[in-house]
ZADRENMI-901702 format. One line per field, with one value per residue: residue number from 1; residue in one letter; x, y, z of N, C-alpha, C in turn. Coordinates in Angstrom, 3 decimals. Layout:
N
nr [NUM  ...]
rest [a  ...]
n_px [X  ...]
n_py [Y  ...]
n_pz [Z  ...]
ca_px [X  ...]
ca_py [Y  ...]
ca_pz [Z  ...]
c_px [X  ...]
c_py [Y  ...]
c_pz [Z  ...]
This chain:
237
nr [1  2  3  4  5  6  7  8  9  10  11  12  13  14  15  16  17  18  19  20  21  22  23  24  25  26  27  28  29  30  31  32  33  34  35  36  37  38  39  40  41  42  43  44  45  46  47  48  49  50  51  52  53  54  55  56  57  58  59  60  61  62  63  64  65  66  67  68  69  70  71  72  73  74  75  76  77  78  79  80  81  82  83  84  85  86  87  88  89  90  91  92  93  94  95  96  97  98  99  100  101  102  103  104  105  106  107  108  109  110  111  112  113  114  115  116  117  118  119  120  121  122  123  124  125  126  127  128  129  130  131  132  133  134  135  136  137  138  139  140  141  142  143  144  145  146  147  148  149  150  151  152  153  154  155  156  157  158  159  160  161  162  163  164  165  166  167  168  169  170  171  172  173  174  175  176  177  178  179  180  181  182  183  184  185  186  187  188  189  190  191  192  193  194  195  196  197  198  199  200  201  202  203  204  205  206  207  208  209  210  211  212  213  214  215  216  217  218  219  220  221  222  223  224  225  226  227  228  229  230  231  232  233  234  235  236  237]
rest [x  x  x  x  x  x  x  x  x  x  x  x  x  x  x  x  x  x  x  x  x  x  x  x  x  x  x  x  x  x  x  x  x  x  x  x  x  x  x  x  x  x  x  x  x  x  x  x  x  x  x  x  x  x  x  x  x  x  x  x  x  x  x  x  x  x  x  x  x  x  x  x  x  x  x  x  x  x  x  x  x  x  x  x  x  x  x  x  x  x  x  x  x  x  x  x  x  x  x  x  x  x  x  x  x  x  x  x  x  x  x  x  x  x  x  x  x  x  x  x  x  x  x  x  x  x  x  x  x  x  x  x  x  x  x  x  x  x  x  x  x  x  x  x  x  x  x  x  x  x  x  x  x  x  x  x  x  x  x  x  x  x  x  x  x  x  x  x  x  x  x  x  x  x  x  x  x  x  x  x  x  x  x  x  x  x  x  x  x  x  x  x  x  x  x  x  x  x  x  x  x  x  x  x  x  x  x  x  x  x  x  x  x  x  x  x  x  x  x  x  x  x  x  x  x  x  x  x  x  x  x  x  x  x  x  x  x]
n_px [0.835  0.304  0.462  -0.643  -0.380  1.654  3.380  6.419  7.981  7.508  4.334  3.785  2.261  0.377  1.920  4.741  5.253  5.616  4.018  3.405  5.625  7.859  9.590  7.997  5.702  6.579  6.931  4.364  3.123  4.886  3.679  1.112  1.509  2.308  3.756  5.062  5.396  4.363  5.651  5.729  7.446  6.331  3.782  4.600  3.162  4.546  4.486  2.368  1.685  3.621  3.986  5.397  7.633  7.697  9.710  11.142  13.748  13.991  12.860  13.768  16.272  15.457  14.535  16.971  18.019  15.967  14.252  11.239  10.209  8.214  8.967  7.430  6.686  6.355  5.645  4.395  2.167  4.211  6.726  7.928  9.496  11.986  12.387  12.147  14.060  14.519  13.875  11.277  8.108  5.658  3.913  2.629  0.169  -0.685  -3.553  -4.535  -2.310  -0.898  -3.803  -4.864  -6.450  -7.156  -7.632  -6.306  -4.617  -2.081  -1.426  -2.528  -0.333  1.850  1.388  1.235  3.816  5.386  4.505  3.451  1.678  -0.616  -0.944  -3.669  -4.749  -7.856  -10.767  -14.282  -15.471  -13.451  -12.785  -10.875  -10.432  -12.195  -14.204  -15.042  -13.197  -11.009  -11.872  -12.054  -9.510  -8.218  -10.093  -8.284  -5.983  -3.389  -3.343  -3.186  -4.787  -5.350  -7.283  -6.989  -8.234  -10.534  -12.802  -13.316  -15.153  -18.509  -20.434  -19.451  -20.466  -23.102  -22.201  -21.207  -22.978  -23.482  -21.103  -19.166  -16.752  -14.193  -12.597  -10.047  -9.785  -8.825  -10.256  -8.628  -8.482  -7.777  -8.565  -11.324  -14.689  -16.927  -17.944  -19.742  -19.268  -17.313  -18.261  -20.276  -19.191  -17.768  -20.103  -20.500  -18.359  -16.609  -14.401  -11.689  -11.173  -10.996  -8.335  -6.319  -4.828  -3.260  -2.351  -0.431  1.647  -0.714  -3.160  -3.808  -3.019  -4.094  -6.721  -7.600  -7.540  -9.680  -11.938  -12.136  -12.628  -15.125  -16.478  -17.252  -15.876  -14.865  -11.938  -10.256  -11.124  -10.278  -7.553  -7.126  -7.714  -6.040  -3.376  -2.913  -4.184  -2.836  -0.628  -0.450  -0.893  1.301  3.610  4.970  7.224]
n_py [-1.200  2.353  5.345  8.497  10.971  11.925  13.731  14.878  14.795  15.756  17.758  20.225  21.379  23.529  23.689  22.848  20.051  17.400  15.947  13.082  10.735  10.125  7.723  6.457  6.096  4.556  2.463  1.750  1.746  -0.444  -2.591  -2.231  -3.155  -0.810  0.569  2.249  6.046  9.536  12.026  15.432  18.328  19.122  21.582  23.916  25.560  28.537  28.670  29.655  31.757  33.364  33.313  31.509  29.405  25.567  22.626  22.021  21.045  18.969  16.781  15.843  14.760  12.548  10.910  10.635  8.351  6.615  4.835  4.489  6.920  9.195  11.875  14.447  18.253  21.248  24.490  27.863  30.697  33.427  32.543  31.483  28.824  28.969  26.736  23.122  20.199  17.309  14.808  15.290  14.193  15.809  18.611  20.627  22.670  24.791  26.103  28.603  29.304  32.451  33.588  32.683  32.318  28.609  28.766  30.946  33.064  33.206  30.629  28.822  29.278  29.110  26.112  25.250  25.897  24.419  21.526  18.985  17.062  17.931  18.612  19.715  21.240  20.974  22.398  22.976  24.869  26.990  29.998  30.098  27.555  25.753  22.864  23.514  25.569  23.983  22.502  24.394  24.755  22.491  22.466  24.414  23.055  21.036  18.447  15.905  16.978  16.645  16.048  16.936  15.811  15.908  18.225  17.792  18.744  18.220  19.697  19.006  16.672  17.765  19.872  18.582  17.976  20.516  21.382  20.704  18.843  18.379  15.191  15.123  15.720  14.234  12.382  12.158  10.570  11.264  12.589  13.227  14.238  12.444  8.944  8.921  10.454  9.752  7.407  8.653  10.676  8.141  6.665  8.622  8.891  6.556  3.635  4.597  7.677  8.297  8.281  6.844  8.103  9.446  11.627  11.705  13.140  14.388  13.003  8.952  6.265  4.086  4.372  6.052  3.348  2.597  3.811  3.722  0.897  0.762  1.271  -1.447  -2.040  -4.258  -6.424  -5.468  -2.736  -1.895  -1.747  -0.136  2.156  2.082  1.590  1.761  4.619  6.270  5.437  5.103  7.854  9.050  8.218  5.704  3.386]
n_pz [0.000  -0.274  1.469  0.812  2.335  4.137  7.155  7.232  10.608  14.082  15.625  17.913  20.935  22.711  25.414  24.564  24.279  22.723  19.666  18.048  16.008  13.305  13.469  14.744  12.830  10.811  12.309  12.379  10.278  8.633  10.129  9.010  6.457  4.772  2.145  1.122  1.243  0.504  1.278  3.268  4.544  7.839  8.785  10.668  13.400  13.318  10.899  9.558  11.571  10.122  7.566  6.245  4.521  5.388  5.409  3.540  2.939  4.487  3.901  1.196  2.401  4.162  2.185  1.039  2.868  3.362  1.367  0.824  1.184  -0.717  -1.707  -1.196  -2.763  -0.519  -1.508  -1.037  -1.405  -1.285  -1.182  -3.846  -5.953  -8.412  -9.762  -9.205  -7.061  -9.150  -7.917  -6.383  -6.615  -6.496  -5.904  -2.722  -1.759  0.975  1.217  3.161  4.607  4.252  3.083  0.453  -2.186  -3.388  -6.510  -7.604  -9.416  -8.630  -8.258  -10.240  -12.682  -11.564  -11.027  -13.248  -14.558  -12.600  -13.779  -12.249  -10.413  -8.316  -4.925  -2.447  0.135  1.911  3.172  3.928  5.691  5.414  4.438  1.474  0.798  -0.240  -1.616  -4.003  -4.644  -5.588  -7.301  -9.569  -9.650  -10.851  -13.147  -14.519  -15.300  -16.780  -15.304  -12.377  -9.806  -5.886  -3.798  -0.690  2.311  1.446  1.528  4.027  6.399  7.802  5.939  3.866  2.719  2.060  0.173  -2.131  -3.966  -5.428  -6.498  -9.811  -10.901  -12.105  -14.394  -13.102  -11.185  -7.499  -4.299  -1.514  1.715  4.171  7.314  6.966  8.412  9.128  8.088  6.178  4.515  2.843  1.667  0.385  -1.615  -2.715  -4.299  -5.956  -7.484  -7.693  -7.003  -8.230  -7.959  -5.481  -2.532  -0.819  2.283  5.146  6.974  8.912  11.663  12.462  11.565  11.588  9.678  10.510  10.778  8.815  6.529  8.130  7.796  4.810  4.625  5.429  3.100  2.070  -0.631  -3.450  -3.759  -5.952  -6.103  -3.444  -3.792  -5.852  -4.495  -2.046  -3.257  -6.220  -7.801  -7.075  -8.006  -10.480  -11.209  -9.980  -11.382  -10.243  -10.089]
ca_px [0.000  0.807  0.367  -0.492  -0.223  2.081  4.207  7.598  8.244  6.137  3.959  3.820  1.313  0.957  2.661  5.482  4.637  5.647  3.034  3.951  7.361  8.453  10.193  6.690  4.871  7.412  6.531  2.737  3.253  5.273  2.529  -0.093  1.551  2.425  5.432  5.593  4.623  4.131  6.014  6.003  7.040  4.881  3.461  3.938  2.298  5.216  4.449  0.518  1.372  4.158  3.437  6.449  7.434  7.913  11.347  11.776  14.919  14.347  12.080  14.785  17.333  15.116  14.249  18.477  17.891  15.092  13.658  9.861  9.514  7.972  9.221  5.826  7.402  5.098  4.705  3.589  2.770  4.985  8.077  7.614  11.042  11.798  12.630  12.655  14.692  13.428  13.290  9.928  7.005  4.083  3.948  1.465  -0.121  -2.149  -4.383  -4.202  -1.066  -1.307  -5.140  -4.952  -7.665  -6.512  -7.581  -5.592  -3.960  -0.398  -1.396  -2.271  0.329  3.110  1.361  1.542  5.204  6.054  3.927  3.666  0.782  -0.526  -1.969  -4.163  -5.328  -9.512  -11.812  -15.370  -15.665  -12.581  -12.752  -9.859  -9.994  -13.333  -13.538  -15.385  -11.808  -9.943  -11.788  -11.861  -7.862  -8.496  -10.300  -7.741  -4.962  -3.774  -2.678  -4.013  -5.385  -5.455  -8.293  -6.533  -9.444  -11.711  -13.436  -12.929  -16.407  -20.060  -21.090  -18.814  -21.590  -23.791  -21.700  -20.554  -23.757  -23.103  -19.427  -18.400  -16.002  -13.472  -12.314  -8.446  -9.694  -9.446  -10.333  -7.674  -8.897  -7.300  -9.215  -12.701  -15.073  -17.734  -17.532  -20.509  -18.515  -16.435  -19.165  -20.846  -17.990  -16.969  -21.171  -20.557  -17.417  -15.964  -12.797  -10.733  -10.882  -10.017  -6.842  -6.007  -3.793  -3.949  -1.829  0.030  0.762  -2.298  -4.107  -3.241  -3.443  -5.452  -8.546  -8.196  -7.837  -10.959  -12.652  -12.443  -13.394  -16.740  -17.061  -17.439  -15.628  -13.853  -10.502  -9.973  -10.967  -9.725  -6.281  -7.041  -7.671  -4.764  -2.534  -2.932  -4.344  -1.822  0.821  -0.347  -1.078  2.854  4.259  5.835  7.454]
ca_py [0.000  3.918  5.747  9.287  11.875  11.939  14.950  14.289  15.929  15.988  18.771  20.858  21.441  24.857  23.957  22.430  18.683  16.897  14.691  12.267  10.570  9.526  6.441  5.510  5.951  3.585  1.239  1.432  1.462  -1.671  -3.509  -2.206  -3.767  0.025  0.187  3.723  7.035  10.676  12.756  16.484  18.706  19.245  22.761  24.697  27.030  29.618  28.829  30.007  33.161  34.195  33.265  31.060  27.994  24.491  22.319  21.221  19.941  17.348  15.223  14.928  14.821  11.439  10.504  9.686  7.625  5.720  4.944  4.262  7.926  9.700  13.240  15.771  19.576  22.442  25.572  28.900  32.351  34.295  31.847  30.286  28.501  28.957  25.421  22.246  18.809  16.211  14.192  15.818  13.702  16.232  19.934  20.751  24.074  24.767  28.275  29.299  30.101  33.417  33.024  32.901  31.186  27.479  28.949  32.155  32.989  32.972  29.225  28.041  29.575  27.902  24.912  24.918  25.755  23.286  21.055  17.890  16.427  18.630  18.218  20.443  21.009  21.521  22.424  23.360  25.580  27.241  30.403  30.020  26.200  24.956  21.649  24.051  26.157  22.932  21.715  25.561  24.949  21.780  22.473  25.302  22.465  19.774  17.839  15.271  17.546  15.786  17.224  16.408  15.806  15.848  18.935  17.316  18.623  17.863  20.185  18.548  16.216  18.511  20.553  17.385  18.102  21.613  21.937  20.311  18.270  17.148  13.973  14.919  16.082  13.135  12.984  12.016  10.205  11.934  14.245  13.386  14.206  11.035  8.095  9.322  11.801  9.389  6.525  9.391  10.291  6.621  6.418  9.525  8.608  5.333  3.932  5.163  8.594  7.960  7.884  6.561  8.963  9.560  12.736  11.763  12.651  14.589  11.547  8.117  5.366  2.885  5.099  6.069  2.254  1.517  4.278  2.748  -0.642  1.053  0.968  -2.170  -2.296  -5.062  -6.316  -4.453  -1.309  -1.366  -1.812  1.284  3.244  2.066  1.910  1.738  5.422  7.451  4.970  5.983  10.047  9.844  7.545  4.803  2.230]
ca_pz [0.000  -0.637  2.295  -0.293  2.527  5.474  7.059  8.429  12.255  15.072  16.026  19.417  21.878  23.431  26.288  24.084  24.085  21.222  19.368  16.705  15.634  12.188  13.752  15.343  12.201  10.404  12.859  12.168  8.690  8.494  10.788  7.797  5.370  3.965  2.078  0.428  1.760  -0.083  2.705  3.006  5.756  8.513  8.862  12.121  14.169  12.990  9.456  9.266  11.561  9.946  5.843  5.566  4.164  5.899  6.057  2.195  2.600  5.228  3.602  0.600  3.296  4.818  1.065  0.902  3.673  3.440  0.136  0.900  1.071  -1.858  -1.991  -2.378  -2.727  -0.168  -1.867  -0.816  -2.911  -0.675  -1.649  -5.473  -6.620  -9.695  -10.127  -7.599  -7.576  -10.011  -6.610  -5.758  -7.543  -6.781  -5.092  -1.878  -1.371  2.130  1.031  4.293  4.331  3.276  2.966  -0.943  -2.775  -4.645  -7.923  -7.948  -10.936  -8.745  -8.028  -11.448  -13.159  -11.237  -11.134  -14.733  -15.058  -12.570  -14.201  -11.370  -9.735  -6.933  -3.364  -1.741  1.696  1.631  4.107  3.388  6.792  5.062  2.406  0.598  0.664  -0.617  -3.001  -5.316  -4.999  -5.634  -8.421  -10.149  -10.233  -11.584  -14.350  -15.112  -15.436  -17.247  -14.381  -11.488  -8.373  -5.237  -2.484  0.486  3.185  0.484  2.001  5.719  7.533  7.802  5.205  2.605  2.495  1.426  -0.507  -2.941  -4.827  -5.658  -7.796  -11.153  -10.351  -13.629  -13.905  -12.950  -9.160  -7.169  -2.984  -0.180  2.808  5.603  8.179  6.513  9.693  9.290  7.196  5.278  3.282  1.752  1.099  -0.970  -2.498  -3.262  -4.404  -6.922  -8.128  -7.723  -6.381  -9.492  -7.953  -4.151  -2.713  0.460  3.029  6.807  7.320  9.832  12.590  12.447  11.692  11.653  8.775  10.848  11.022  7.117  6.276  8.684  6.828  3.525  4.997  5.572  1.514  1.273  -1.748  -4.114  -3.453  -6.932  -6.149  -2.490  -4.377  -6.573  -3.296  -1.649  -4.322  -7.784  -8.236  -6.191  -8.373  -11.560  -10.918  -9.643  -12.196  -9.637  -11.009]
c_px [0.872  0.070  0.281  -0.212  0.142  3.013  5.666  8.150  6.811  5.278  3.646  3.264  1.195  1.427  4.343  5.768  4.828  5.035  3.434  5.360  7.214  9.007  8.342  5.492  5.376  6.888  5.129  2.759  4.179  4.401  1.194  0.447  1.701  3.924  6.269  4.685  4.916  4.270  6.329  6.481  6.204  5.344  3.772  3.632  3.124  4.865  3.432  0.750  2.432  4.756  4.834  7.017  8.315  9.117  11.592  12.606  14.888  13.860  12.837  15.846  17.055  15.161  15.636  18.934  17.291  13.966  12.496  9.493  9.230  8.161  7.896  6.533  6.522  5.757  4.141  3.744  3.697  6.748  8.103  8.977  10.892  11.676  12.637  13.339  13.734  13.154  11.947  8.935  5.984  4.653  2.875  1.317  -1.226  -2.367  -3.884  -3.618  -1.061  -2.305  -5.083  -5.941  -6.724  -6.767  -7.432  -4.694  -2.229  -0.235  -1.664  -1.159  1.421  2.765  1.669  2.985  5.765  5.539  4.161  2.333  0.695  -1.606  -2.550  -5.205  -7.016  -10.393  -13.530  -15.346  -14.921  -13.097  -11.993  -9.505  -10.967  -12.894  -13.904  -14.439  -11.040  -10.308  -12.142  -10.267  -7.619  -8.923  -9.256  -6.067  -4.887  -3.306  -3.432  -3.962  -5.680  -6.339  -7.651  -7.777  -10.615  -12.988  -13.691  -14.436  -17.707  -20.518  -20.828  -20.145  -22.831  -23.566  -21.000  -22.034  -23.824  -22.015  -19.998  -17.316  -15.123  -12.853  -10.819  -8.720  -10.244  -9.615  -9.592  -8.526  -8.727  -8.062  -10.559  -13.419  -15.686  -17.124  -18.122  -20.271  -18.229  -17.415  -19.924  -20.126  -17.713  -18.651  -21.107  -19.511  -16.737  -15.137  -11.875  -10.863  -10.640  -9.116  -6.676  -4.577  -4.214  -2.474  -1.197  1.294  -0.560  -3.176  -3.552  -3.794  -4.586  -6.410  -8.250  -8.154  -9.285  -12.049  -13.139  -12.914  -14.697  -17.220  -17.425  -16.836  -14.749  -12.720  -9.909  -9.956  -10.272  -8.217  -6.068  -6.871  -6.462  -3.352  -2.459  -3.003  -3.498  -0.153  0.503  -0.001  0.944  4.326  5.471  6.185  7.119]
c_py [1.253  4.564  7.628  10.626  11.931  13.225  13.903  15.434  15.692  17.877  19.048  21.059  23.345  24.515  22.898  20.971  18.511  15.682  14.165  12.164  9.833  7.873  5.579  5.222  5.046  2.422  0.737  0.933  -0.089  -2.803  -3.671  -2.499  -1.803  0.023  1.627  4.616  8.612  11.331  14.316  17.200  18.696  21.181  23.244  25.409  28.414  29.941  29.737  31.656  34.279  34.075  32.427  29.192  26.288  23.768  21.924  20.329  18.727  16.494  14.686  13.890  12.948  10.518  9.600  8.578  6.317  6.077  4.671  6.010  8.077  11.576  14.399  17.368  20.436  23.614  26.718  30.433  32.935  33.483  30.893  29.717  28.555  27.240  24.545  20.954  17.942  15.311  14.244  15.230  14.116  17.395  19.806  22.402  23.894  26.529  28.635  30.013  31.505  33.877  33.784  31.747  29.803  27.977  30.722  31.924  32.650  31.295  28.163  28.535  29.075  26.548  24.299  24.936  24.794  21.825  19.213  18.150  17.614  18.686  19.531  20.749  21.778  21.614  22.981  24.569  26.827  28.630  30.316  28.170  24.853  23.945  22.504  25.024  25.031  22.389  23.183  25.508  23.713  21.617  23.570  24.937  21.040  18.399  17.028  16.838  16.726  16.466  16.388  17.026  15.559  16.861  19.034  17.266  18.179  18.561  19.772  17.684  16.603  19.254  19.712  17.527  19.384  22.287  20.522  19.926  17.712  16.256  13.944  15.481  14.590  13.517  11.894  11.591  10.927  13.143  14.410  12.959  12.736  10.466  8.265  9.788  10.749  8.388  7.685  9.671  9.375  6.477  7.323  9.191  7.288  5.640  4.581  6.772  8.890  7.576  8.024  7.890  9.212  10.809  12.978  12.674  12.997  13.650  10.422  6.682  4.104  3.503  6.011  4.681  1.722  2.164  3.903  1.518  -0.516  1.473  0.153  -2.670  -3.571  -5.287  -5.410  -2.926  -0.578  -1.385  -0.550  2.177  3.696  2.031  2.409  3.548  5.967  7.226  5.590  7.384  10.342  9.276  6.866  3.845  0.973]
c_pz [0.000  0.365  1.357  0.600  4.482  5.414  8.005  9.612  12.968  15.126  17.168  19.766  21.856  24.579  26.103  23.662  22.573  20.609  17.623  16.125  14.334  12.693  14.091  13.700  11.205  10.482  12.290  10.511  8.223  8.913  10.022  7.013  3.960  3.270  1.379  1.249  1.176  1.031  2.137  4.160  6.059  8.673  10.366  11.985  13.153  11.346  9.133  9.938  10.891  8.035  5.659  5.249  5.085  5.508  4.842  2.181  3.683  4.499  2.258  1.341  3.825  3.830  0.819  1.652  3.756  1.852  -0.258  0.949  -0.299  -1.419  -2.335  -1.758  -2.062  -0.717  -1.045  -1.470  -2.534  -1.034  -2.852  -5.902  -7.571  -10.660  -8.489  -8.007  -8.035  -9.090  -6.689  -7.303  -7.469  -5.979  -4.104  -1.665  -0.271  1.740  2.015  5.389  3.612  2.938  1.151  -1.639  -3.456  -5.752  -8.119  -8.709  -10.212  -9.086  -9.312  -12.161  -12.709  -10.914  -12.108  -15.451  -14.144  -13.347  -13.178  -10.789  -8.731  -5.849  -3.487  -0.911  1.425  2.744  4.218  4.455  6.257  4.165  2.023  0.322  0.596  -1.869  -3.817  -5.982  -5.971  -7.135  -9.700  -10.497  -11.109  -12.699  -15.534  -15.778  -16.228  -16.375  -12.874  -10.365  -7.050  -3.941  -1.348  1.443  2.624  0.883  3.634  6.669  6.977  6.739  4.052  2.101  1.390  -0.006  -1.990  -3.793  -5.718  -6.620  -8.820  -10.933  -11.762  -13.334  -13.635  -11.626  -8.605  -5.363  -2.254  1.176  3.840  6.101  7.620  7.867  9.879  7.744  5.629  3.416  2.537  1.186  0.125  -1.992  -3.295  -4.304  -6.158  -8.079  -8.403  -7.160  -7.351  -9.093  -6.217  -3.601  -1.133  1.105  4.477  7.179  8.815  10.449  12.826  12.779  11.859  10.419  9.299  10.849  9.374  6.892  6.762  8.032  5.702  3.523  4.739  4.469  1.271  -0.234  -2.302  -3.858  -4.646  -6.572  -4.391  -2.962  -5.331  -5.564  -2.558  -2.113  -5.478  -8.146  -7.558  -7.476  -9.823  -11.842  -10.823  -11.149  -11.808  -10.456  -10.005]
């Protein structure tokens, strides 16, 4: 399995507490039978209040290390590279950073010159980070889109009747509130456009795996979920 959206580093409490280890999520991930994982920094606190961008170079840095990572590049308007290492098999942008819409012209326009697969963080509750943002940058590209959360809250629900959705936006498990969401989801779309991830540490892969259980689906298409479509979109070998 392809683990499509993990961060590497823990994150801090407010009273400094450090939650979640890379070594521990190793562990878990070896016990699931995961064997690759789409790693990006993790975001801190400092990042969101002060517009700047997250640790790039570790997760190559781990990538030389350990070769189950998958390299995904974060992104933000306030810091665009002109270029990044051919390492990196997809870019991530969180809006909220900055609070810039997903389908702002800075954001398609360097999506398009980097031209790579690209995450992005969705929250319906959110303005700058609605699916109907996500799949507005989507249609403005020629390139997979990946809704990380897949809109995440209770209203997504709702709100999954509402956009136009093209067939190169697909939705990310991780941080979806009820199970609901994604059984509609999975109902609207099929497995061929769901893509397993548990955004750890945030989240944790056993509670996106138990999620998808609650599809019901095919050993086929639970193999698209968990693998197959993340492997195509990146072009694993």
């Amino acid at each position: 399995m392809i683990d499509a959206h993990i961060h590497l580093g823990s994150i801090p409490d407010l009273k400094g507490e450090k939650w979640g280890d890379f070594a521990d999520y190793k562990r878990i991930a070896n016990r699931e039978k995961i064997n690759k994982y789409c790693t990006t920094p993790i975001g801190m606190p400092e990042n969101f209040t002060k517009n700047t961008t997250p640790n790039n170079k570790s997760v190559l840095e781990e990538f030389e290390k350990n070769k189950s990572v998958i390299p995904i590049y974060w992104f933000n308007v306030f810091d665009l590279p002109k270029k990044i290492d051919r390492e990196y098999k997809a870019i991530k942008f969180h809006p909220d950073i900055g609070k810039i819409n997903l389908d702002d012209n800075k954001i398609v326009d360097f999506v398009k010159k980097i031209n790579l697969p690209v995450f992005v963080h969705t929250n319906e509750n959110k303005e700058f980070s609605t699916l109907g943002k996500a799949s507005n940058l989507a249609s403005k590209v020629d390139l997979p889109v990946i809704a990380i959360h897949s809109g995440s809250v209770t209203n997504t629900f709702f709100k999954l009747d509402n956009y136009k959705f093209p067939d190169n936006l697909y939705f990310e498990t991780s941080g979806i509130q009820y199970s609901i969401i994604l059984q509609k989801i999975y109902k609207l779309f099929g497995a061929k456009r769901i893509i397993f991830g548990s955004d750890y540490p945030f989240g944790d892969p056993r509670v996106s795996l138990a999620m998808i259980k609650t599809l019901n689906s095919s050993n086929n298409e639970y193999k698209l979920i968990t693998e197959k479509n993340i492997s195509k979109i990146l072009n694993l070998k």
